[in-house]
DRENPA-3360 file (N, C-alpha, C; in nm, 2 decimals, always signed):
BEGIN
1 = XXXXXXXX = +3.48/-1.62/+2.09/+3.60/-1.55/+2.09/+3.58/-1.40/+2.10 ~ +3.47/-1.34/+2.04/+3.45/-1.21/+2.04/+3.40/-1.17/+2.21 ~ +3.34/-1.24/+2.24/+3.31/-1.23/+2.40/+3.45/-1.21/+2.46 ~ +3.57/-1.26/+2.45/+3.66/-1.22/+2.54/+3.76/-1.09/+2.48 ~ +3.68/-1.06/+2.40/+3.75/-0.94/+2.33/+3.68/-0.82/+2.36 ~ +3.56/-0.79/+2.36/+3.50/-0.70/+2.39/+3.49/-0.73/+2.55 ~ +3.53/-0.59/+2.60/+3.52/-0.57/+2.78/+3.32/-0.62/+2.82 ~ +3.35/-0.65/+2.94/+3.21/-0.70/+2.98/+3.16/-0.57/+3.04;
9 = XXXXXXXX = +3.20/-0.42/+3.03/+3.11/-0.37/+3.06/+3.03/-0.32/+2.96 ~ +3.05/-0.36/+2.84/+3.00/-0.29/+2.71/+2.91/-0.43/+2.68 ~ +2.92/-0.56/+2.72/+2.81/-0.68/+2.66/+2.69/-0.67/+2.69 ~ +2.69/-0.58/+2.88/+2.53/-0.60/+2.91/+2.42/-0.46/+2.84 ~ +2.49/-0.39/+2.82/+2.48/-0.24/+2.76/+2.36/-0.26/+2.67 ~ +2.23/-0.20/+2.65/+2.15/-0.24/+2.54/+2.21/-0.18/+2.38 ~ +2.13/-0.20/+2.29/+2.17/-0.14/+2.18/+2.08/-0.03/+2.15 ~ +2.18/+0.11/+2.13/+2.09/+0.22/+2.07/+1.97/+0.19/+2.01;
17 = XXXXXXXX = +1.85/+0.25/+2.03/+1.74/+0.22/+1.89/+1.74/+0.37/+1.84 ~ +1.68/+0.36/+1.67/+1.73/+0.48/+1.63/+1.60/+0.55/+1.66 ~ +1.56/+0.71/+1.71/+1.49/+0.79/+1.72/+1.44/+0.90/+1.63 ~ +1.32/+0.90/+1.57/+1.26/+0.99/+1.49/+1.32/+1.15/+1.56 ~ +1.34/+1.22/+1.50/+1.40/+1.34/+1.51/+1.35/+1.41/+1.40 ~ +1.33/+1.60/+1.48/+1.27/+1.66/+1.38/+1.42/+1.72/+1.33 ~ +1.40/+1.82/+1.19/+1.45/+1.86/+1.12/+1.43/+1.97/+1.14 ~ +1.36/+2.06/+1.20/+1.32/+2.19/+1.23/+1.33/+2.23/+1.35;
25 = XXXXXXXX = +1.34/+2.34/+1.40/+1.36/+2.41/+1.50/+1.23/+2.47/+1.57 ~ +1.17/+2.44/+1.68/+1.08/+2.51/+1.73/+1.06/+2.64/+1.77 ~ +1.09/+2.76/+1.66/+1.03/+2.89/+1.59/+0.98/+2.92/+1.52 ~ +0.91/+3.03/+1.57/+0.76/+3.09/+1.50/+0.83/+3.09/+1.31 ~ +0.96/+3.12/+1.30/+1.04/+3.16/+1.16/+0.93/+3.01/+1.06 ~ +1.01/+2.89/+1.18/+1.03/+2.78/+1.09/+0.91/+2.72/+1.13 ~ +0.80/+2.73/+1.20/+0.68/+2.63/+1.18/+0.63/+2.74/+1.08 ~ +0.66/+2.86/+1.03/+0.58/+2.93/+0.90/+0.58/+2.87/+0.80;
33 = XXXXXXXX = +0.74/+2.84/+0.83/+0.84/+2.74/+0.65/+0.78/+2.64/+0.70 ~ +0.73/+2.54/+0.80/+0.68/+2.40/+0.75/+0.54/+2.42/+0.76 ~ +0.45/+2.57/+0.77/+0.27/+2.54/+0.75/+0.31/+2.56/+0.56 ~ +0.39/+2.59/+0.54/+0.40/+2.63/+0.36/+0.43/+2.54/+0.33 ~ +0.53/+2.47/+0.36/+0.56/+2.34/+0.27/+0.40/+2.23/+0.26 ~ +0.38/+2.24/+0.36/+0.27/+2.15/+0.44/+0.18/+2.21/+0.34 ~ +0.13/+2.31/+0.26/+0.03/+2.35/+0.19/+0.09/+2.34/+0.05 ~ +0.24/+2.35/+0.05/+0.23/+2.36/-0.12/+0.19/+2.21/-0.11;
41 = XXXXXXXX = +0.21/+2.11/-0.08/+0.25/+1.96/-0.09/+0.11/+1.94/-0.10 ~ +0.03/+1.99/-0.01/-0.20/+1.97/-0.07/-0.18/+1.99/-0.16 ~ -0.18/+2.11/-0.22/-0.20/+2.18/-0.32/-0.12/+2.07/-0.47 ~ -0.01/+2.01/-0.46/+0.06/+1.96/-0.51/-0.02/+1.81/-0.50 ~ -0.05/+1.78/-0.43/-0.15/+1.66/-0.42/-0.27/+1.72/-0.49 ~ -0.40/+1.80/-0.45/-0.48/+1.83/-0.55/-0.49/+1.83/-0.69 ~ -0.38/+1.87/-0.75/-0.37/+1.94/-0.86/-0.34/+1.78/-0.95 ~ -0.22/+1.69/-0.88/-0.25/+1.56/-0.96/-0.37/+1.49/-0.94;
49 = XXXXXXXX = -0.43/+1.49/-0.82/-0.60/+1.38/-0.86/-0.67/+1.46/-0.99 ~ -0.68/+1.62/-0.96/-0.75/+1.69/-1.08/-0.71/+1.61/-1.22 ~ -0.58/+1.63/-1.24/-0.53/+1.55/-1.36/-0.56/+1.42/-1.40 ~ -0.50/+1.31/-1.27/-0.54/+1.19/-1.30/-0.72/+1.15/-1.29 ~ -0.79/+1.26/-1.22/-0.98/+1.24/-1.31/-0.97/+1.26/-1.39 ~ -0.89/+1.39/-1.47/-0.94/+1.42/-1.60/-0.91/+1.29/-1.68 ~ -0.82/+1.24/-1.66/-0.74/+1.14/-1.77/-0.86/+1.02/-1.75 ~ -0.87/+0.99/-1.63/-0.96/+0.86/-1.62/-1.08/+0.89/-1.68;
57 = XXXXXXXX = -1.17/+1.03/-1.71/-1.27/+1.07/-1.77/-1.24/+1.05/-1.93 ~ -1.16/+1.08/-1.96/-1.10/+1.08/-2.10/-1.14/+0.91/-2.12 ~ -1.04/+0.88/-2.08/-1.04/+0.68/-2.11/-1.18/+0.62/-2.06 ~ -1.27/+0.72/-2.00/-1.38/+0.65/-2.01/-1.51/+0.67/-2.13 ~ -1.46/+0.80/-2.14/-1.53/+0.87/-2.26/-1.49/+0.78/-2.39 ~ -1.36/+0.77/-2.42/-1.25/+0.65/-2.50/-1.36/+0.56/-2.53 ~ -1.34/+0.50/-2.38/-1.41/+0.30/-2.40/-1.57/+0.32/-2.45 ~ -1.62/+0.44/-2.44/-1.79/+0.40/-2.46/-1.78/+0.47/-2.61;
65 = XXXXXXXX = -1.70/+0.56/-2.62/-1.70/+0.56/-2.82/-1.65/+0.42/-2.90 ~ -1.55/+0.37/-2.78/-1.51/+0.18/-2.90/-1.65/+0.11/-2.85 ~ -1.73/+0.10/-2.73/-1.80/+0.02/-2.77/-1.92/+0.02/-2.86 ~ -1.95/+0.16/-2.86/-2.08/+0.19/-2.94/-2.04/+0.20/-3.09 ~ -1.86/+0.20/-3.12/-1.84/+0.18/-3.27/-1.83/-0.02/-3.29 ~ -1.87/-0.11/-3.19/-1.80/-0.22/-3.17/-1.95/-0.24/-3.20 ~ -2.04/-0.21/-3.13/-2.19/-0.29/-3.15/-2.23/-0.24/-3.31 ~ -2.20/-0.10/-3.30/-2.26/-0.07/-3.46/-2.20/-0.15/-3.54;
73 = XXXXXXXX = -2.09/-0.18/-3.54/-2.01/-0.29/-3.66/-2.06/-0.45/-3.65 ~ -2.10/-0.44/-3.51/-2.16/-0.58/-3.47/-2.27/-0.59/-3.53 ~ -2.37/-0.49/-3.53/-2.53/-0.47/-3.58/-2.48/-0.49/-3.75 ~ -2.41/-0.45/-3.83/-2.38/-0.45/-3.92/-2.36/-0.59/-4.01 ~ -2.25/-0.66/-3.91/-2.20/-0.76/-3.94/-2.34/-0.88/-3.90 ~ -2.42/-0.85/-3.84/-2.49/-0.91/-3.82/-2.63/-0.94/-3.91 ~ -2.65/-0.81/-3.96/-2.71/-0.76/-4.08/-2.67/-0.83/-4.23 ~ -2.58/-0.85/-4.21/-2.51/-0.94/-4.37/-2.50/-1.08/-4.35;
81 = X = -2.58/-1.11/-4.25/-2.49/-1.26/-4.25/-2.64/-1.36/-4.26;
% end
């Protein structure tokens, strides 16, 4: 039904696909504003791996104080028995 409703010169017509498009304008102004954004965003990336090592160094420093308190209580418990 919709076939005789829409004109046949619009059925053979492909369909639009959508196109990446920039957001900026090709001047010296605005490729400055996107080498800055472009560097705060490293920098913004750097700064969390820094953090998320430190944290993973922490929890690893963590696990080798529980296990070295885990054998001593082991060595202990093992001592009484």
């Amino acid at each position: 039904m919709l076939a005789r409703i829409i004109p046949s010169s619009t059925r053979g017509l492909p369909r639009a696909v959508p196109v990446a498009r920039r957001f900026y304008a090709e001047n010296a102004f605005n490729k400055k504003e996107k080498a800055h954004e472009d560097q705060y965003a490293r920098q913004h990336e750097k700064a969390q791996l820094e953090k998320l090592r430190a944290q993973i160094a922490a929890k690893k420093k963590e696990l080798a104080d529980l296990e070295a308190a885990h054998a001593e209580q082991a060595a202990k418990d093992s001592g009484k028995a």
